[in-house]
Structure formats: structure tokens, C-alpha cells
N, C-alpha and C positions, 0 to 999 in steps of 0.2 A: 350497317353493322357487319363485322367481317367474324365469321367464325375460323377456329384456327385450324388444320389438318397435324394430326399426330402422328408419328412412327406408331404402326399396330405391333401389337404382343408379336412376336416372330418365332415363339417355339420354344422350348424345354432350354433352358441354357444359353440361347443367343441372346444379346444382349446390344447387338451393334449391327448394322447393315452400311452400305455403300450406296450413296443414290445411283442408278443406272442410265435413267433420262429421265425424262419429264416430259410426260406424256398430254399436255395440257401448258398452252401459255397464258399467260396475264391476259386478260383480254375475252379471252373463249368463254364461252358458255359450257357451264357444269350441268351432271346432272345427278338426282342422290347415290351415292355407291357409284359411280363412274368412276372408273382409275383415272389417275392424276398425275402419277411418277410410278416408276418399277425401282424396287431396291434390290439389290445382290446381296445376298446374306452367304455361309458359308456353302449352303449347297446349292439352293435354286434363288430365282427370281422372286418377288412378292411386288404384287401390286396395289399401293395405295390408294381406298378407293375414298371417295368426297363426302361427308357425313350431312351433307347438306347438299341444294341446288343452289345457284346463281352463278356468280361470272369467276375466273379464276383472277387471285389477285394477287400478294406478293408470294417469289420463291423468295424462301430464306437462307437455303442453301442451294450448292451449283452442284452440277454430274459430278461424279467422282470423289465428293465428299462423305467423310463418314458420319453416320447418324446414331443417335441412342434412342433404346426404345422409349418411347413416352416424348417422345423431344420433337419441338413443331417443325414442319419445315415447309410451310406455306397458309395463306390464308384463304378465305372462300367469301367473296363479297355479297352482299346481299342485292338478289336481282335474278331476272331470270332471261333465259333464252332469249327473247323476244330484243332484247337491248342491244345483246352481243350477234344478232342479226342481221339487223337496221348495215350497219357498215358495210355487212355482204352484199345485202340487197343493191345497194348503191355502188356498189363494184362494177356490175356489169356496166353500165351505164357510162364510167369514166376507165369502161376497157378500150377504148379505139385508141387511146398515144399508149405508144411503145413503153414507157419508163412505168407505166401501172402494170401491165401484163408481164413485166419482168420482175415485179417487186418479189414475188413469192421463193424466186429461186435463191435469194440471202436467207428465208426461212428454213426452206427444205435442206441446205446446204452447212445452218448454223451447227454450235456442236450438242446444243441442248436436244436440237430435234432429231439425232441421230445417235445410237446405240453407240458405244466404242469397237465393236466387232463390225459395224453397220460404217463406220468411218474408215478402218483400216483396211478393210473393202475398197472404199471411192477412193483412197490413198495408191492403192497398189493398182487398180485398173484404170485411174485414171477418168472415171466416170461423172460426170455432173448430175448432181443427186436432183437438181430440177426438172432434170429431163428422164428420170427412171420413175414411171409408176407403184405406188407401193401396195403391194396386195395383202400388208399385216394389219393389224387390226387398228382401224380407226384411220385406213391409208395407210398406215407407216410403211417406210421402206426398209427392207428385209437386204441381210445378204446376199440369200438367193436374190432377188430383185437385183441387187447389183453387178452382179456376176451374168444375169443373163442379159441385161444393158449392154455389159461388154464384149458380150458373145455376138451381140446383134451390131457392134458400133464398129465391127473394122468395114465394113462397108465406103463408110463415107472418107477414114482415115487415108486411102491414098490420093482422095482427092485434092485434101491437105499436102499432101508432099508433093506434089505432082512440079511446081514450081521450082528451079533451080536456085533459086535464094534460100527458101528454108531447108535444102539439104545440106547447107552450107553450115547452119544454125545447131542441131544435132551433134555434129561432129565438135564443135566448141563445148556446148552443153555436156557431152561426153565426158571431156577430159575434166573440167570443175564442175559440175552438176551432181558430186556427191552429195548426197542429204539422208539423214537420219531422223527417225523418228522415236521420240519415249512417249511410250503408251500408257500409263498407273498399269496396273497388274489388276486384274477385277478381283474383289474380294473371291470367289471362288476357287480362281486359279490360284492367289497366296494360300488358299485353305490345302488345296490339293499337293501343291509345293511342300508345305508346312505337314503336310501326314505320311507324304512319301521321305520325306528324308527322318521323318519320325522312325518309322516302321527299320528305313537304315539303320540309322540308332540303335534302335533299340531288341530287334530280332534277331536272331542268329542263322540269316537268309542266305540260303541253299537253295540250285534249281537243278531235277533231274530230267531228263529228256526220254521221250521215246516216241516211237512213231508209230502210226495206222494205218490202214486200208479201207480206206472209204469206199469199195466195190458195191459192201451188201447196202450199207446206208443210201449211195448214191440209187443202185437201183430202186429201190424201193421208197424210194420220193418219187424218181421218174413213175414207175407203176401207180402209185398213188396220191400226187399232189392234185388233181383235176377233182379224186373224188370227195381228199379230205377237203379242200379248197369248199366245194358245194354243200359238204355237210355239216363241216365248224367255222364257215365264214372267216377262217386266216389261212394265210397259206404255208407250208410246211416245209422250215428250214430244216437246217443242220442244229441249233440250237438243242429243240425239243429232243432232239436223239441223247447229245454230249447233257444236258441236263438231267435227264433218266439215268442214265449211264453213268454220272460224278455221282447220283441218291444211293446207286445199288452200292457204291464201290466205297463211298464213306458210313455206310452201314455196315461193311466188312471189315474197314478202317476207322473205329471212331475218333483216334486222336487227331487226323487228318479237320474233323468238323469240330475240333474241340479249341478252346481257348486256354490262354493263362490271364489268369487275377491275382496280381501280389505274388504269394507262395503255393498257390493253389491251380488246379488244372479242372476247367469245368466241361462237363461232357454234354452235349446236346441230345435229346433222343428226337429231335426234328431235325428240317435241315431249309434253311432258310439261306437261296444262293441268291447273293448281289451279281446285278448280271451288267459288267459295264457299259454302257449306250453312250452314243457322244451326240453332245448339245453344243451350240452357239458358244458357250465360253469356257470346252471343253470336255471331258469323260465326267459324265457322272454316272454310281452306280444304285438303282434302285432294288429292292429284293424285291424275289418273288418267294413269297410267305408261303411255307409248308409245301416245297417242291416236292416233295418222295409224298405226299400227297394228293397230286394230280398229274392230270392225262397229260401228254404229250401233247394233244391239241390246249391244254388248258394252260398250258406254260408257252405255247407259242403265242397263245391269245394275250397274256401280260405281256410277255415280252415286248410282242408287236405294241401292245397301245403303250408302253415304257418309250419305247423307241420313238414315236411321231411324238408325243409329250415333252418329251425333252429338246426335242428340235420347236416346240411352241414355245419352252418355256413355262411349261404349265404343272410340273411335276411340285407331288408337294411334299414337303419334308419328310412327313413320316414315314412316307414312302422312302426314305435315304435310309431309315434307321436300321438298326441291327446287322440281320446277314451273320450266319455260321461259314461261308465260302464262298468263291469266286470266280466269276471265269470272265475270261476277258477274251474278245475274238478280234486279234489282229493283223488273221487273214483276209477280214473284210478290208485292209486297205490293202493287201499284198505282203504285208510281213511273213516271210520264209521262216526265221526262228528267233526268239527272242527270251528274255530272264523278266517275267512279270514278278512285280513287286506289291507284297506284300498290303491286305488291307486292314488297320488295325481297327479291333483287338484280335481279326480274323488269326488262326496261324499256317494260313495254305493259299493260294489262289491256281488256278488253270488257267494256262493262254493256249487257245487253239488261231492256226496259221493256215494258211492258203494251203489249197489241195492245188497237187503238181504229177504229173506222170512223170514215173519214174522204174530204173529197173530195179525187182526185186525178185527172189528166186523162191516159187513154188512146185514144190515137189519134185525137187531136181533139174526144174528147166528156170531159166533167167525168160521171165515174164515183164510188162510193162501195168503196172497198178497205178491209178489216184491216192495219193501218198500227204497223209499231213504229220508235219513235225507236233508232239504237244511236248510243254513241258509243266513242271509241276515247280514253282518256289513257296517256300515253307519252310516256317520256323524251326532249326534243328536243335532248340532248347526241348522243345514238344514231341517233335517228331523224327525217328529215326530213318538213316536211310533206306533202310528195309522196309518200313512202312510207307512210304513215297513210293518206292520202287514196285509193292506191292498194291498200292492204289492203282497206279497206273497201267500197272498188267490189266487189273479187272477192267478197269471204264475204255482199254482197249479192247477185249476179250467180248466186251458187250457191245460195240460198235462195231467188230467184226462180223460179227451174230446178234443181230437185233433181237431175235428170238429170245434170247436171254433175259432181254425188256420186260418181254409179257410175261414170262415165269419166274420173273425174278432169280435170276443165277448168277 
């Protein structure tokens, strides 16, 4: 008898997911609540897990199709472990011819058993997914996994060219070996696509700029990252500073943390900042709930587990929700300055940018400081420019002088 697997409830308002893979083939051995498939809904991953044990039996639908909630999209046959074993056990035994101990690599290689991010990996590196170890969960093979395959594979590659016939080969290849590839779009990234040209739309977005000295800040990590490290178990970026610092200075400025609904301007007296982190199929942003509420270590400590979460894939929706403002750090890849775009119904976000030495003039002498561009984009239906401009003095003013932190100034 085959029980059926359903799309689970997925959250306030979603209504549809994307399957991701399928985590589980025909054949294998289940077991109760085991995931089976991962779906892509608009913000995170969700995994299907088996409402029953025995063997996996039919997909009903393929990766990259879209699903409704409540809607089957697989069966679970009745049986257990011990059946979908038996084949194993007999494996070794008819491992000594070549064409068995190869079979696995059409598996490892298929597009079911591999992520879309996880393919377009082995596409650009060139990697044989039979031959990378997968250190994800249940074996799977990871990006990471494929990226470090081909960090370790130019070894053997020149021994491959080494012969004067296939350099010949290359050089043809060259000139016609153009090839493209279309990827479906993951439901996530069409969400993100889909909000960012929203917010175009529909906000009246303005970015003002100003820049920092990250002298006092800088020192005083170096002074105290070993000790805060020992005593709150994370360690102590630049974040927790510029997050203290956006609490003080949107409490000076509340239309900065404030929204529009319809005709109406709603004002927050908390402050609840989505903090961008990038994941496997893109920027997502989780809040950290009631920042101007906690310590500097207690906002490095969400950040930090936001951060490795979203690289598992394990973040959960409701962690996506709400958020009064934003800040996006895309000096972590090296971005010098950029116009971050707005996140709705937010009407403000902050991007902070790589620190650079640079000259600037104190106290009448042209000195050499660590200098980061920020800038401020925000709705100017809500928000004036004096208000912007006004933000931004303060949360620089408080990064200049941490001290300001603890006293609140």
C-alpha cells in the first residue's frame, strides 16, 4: 500500500513552492519524518519530510516544477529498510568488473540529485560530480564541495595537455565551442527580482552618501575582540557597532524607521533591522527583533547564527518577516560605493562598503585614516533630505565615538 506525500502548509500567504531536488530516489529506504525533496518557496528552502517509513516510490513531479500546497508529489511504499538494503549488501560482491563500480557516477551526476546552484557549479568548473565527496547532509554534494574539487583538480590537468594532438583540439573548440546555458530562475531569486523592481515602482528612492572613520571602531575590536570572543562565544565585527549606531540615530530620526500604509505613515517605537546575509540562491534578509534592545554581543550572536543558517539553508520564514530597516554590507565583497535599494514596506536601508586608507585632513594636517563610504536610500515620499542627511551625521558621529554607544548620545 503506498501512502501519498503532500506539499506542508508553507506559511501565512504562500500558497505555491518550487521543488528544489529530491532528496530521496525510488528505490531508497525512508524513514518517519526523513526529508524527501527540499521546496523553494519565496524566501527559504523547506523540506519535505516522509509521514511514514518504507521505500521511496513514485516522484510525481520533477525539480523545478511548481507545486500547490496540499498537492501530492510523491508516494511512500509500504516496507522497510531491510528490502531497500538487500541490493546494497550484494553490491560489494559484484564490485570487481569495472561497469558496477561506475554505475553510481550517472547518479551523482543526474539533475535530480543535484541542487540547481550545485549544477551550475559542476557546469562552470568543469568538475565530475562522481568524483567530489559530498559533505551536505545525507552525502549531498555542496558548492562548496565543488569549488574545492576544482581547486584540488588542476594538478592532474596538465597532464592531460601534455600531448601535442589535444592542443590542437582547444584551439578549434575555441573558435565554435560557444554554449549557453538557461537555468529556470529559483523561485526565490523571481521573488527578489519581483520586490526590487517593486520598491522601483513604487517608492520615490533617493540615496545620500557620506562617509566615516573607522579609526575608533577599528581600534577597539583590535583592543577587544580576544576578550569579547572568550566571554560571549562570537566574535566581534563591524556589524554590532553600525547596528547600535542605525538604533541611536533612528530614534532621533523616527520617519527614517517608519512606513507608509495607503494614506497613512506608521511610526515604530522598536526597531527591528533586517540584516542582509547571502545564501546559496542569493541575499536573504532575516531581522534581528528588537535591536535598540540588545547588546552589541547579542546582535553579533543572531547575526552570526543568520549568517551560517542561511548558507545551510535552514532559515525559517518567520525569521524573513517584518523588519523596520536595513542594512546591507557590501563591503564584505569589496564594493567601494553603491545606491542600495529599498526593502518594502521598509522606507530606508543602509549599505556600508569596504574600509580603504585614505587621505583626509585632521586638524589642519592631510592625515591617512580607514575610510568607509555609507549611503542612505529612502523613500522621499516619507522622508526628507534633511532627515537622511541628518541620520547619517548621527550613526556617523556614533561610530566615530563609540562612547556615544554606551551613553546613548
Amino acid at each position: 500500500m503506498a501512502t501519498e506525500v503532500k506539499v506542508p502548509v508553507l506559511g501565512e500567504s504562500i500558497t505555491e513552492a518550487t521543488l528544489g531536488e529530491w532528496l530521496k530516489q525510488p528505490g531508497d529506504a525512508v524513514a518517519v519524518d526523513e526529508p524527501i525533496a527540499s521546496l523553494e518557496t519565496d524566501k527559504v528552502s523547506v523540506e519535505v519530510p516522509s509521514p511514514v517509513a518504507g521505500v521511496m516510490g513514485q516522484q510525481a513531479v520533477k525539480v523545478g516544477d511548481t507545486v500547490q500546497v496540499g498537492a501530492m508529489i510523491a508516494t511512500i511504499d509500504a516496507g522497510s529498510a531491510a528490502p531497500a538494503a538487500a541490493p546494497q549488501a550484494a553490491q560489494p560482491a559484484a564490485a570487481a568488473p569495472a561497469p558496477v563500480t561506475a554505475a553510481p557516477a550517472p547518479t551523482g551526476d543526474g539533475p535530480a540529485a543535484l541542487s540547481p546552484s550545485v549544477r551550475r557549479a559542476v557546469l562552470e568548473h568543469g568538475v565530475d560530480p562522481a568524483t567530489v565527496k559530498g559533505t551536505g547532509k545525507d552525502g549531498r554534494i555542496t558548492k562548496d564541495d565543488v569549488v574545492a574539487a576544482a581547486s584540488a583538480a588542476p594538478a592532474p590537468a596538465p597532464v592531460a595537455a601534455a600531448p601535442a594532438e589535444p592542443q590542437v583540439a582547444p584551439s578549434v573548440a575555441a573558435s565554435t565551442g560557444r554554449k549557453e546555458e538557461r537555468v529556470r530562475m529559483t523561485r526565490l531569486r523571481q521573488t527578489i527580482a519581483k520586490r526590487l523592481k517593486e520598491a522601483q515602482n513604487t517608492a520615490a528612492m533617493l540615496t545620500t552618501f557620506n562617509d566615516v572613520d573607522m579609526t575608533a571602531v577599528i581600534e577597539a575590536r583590535a583592543k577587544y575582540k580576544d576578550l569579547f570572543e572568550k566571554k560571549h562565544g562570537v566574535r566581534l565585527g563591524f556589524m554590532g557597532f553600525f547596528a547600535k549606531a542605525a538604533c541611536l540615530a533612528l530614534k532621533d530620526v523616527p520617519s527614517v524607521n517608519a512606513s507608509i500604509e495607503g494614506d497613512e505613515i506608521v511610526y515604530h517605537d522598536y526597531v527591528d533591522i533586517s540584516v542582509a546575509v547571502s545564501g546559496p540562491g542569493g541575499l536573504v534578509v532575516p531581522v534581528v527583533r528588537d535591536a535598540d534592545q540588545l547588546t552589541v554581543a547579542g546582535i553579533e550572536r543572531t547575526i552570526g547564527d543568520f549568517g551560517k543558517r542561511a548558507k545551510d539553508g535552514t532559515l525559517k520564514m518567520e525569521e524573513m518577516k517584518g523588519g523596520t530597516f536595513t542594512i546591507s554590507n557590501g563591503g564584505v565583497f569589496g564594493s567601494l560605493m553603491s545606491t542600495p535599494i529599498i526593502n518594502p514596506p521598509q522606507s530606508a536601508v543602509l549599505g556600508l562598503h569596504r574600509i580603504e586608507d585614505r587621505p583626509v585632513v585632521r586638524d589642519g594636517q592631510v592625515v591617512v585614516r580607514p575610510m568607509m563610504y555609507l549611503a542612505l536610500s529612502y523613500d522621499h515620499r516619507l522622508i526628507d533630505g534633511r532627515e537622511a542627511v541628518t541620520f547619517l551625521v548621527a550613526l556617523k558621529n556614533a561610530i566615530e565615538d563609540p562612547t556615544r554607544i554606551l551613553i546613548d548620545l
